[in-house]
One Martini backbone bead per residue (centre of mass of N, CA, C, O) as a GRO file, in nm:
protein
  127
    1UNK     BB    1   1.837   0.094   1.346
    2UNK     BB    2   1.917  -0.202   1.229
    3UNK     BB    3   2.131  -0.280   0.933
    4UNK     BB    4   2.253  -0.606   0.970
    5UNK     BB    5   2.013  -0.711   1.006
    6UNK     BB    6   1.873  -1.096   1.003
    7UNK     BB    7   1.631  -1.264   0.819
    8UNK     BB    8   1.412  -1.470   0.767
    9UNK     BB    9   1.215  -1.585   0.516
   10UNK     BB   10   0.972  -1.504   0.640
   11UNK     BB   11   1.006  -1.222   0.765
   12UNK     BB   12   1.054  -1.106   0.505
   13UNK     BB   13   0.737  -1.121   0.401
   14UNK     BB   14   0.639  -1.001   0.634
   15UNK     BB   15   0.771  -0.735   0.584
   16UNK     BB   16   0.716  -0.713   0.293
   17UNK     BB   17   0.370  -0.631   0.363
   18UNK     BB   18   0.421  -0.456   0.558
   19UNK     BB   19   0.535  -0.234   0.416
   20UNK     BB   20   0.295  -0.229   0.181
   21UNK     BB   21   0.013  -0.200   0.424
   22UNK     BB   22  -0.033  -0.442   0.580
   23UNK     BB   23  -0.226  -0.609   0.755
   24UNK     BB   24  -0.210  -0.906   0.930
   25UNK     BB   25  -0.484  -0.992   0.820
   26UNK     BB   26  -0.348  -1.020   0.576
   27UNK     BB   27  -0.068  -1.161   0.592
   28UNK     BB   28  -0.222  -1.452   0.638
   29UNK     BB   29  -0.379  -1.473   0.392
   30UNK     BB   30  -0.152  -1.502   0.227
   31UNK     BB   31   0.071  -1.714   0.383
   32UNK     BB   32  -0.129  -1.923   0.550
   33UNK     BB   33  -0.158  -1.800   0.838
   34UNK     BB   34  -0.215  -1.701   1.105
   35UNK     BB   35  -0.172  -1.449   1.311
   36UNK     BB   36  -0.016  -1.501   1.564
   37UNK     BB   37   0.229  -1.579   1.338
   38UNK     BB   38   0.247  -1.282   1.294
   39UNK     BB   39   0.315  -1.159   1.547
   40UNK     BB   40   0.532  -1.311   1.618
   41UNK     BB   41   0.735  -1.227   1.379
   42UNK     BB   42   0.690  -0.935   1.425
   43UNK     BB   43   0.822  -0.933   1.697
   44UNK     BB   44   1.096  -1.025   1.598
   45UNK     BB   45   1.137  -0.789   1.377
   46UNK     BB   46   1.157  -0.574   1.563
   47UNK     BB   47   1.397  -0.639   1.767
   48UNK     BB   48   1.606  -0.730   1.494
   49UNK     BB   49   1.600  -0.395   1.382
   50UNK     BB   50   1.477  -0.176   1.613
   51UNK     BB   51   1.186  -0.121   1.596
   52UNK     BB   52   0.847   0.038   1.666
   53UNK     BB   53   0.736   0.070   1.382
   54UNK     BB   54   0.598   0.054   1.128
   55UNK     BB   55   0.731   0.282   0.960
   56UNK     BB   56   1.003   0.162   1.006
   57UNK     BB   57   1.023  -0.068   0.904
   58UNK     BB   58   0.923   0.011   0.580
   59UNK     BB   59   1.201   0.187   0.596
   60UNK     BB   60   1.411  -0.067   0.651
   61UNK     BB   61   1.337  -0.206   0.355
   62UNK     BB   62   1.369  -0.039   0.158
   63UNK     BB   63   1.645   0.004   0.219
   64UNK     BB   64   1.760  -0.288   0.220
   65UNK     BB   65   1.632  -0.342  -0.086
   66UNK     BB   66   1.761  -0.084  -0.242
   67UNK     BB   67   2.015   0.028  -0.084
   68UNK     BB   68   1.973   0.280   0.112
   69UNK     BB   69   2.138   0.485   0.346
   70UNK     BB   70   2.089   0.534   0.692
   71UNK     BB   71   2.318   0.832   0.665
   72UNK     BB   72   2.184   1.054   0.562
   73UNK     BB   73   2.167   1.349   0.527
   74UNK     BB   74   1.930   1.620   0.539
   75UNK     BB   75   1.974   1.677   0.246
   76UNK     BB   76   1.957   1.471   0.093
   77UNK     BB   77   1.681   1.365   0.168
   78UNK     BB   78   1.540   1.622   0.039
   79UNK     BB   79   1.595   1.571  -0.230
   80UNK     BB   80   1.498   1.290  -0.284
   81UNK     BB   81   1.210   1.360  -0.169
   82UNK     BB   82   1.173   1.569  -0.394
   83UNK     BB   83   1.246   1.360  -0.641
   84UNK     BB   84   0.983   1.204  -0.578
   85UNK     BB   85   0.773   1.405  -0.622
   86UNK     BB   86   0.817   1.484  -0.904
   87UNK     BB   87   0.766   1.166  -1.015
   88UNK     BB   88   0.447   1.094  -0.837
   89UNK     BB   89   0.258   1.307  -0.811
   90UNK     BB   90   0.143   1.326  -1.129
   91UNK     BB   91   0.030   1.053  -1.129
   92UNK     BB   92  -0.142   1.056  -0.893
   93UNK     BB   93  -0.321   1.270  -1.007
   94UNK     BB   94  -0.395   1.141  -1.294
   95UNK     BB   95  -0.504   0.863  -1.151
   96UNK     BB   96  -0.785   1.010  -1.028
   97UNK     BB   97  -0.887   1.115  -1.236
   98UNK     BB   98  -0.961   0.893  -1.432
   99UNK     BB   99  -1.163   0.783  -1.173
  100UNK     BB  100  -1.355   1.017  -1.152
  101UNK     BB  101  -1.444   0.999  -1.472
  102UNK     BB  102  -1.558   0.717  -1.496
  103UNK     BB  103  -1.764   0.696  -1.274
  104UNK     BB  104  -1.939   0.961  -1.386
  105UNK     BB  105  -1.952   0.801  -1.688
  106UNK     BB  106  -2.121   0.593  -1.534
  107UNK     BB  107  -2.320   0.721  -1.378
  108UNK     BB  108  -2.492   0.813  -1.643
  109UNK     BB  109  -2.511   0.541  -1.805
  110UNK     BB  110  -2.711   0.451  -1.581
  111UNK     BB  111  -2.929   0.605  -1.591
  112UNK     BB  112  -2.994   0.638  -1.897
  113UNK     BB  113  -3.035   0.322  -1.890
  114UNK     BB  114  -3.288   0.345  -1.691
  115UNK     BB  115  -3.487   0.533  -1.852
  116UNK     BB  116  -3.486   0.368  -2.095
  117UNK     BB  117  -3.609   0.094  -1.973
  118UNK     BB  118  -3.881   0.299  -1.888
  119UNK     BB  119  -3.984   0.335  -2.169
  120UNK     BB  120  -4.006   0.035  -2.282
  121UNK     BB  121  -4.120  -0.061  -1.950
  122UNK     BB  122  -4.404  -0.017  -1.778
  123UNK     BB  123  -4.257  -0.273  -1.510
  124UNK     BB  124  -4.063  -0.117  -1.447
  125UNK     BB  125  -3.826  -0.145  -1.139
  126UNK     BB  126  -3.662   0.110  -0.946
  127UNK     BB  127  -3.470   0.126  -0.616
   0.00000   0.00000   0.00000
């Protein structure tokens, strides 16, 4: 990766979206472009980073915009690693969880209003 490339206002766009996991059609819905110029600009911002996959070019994104060094140690990273896993792990369980049980307390409010209305109608039909 080189770290000192520098990229036109519209690729650093197209690269922070492709950063965040969006596909190209998604990029182009979003920036109101072609795919087609999404790819082109894909292809350069591949070139001038040294990139060739998403995954390093969003590794050299995030790098690039927050600042972190693309020299770290292999403690280093490690440490780091540890320490984001510390920070995001819980709350992505907890947040999980709470969308499992909102679900699962919505479909039962549904079935529930579903006897309900067959009781109180007796030409409802349910699907």
């Amino acid at each position: 990766m080189i770290a000192t490339a520098t990229l036109t206002r519209r690729e650093n766009d197209v690269t922070r979206l492709i950063a965040w996991g969006a596909t190209k059609k998604e990029v182009a819905q979003k920036l109101f472009i072609s795919e087609r110029t999404v790819e082109n600009h894909a292809r350069n911002i591949y070139e001038k980073t040294g990139c060739t996959k998403a995954n390093e070019l969003s590794a050299w994104w995030f790098c690039k915009t927050f600042g972190i060094s693309f020299d770290l140690s292999p403690i280093k990273r490690s440490i780091a690693s540890a320490l984001l896993l510390m920070v995001l792990l819980p709350s992505q369980l907890l947040s999980h969880q709470d969308v499992y049980r909102t679900f699962r307390s919505n479909r039962v409010e549904c079935r529930t209003a579903r006897r309900v209305r067959r009781d109180i109608d007796p030409f409802y039909f349910d699907l």
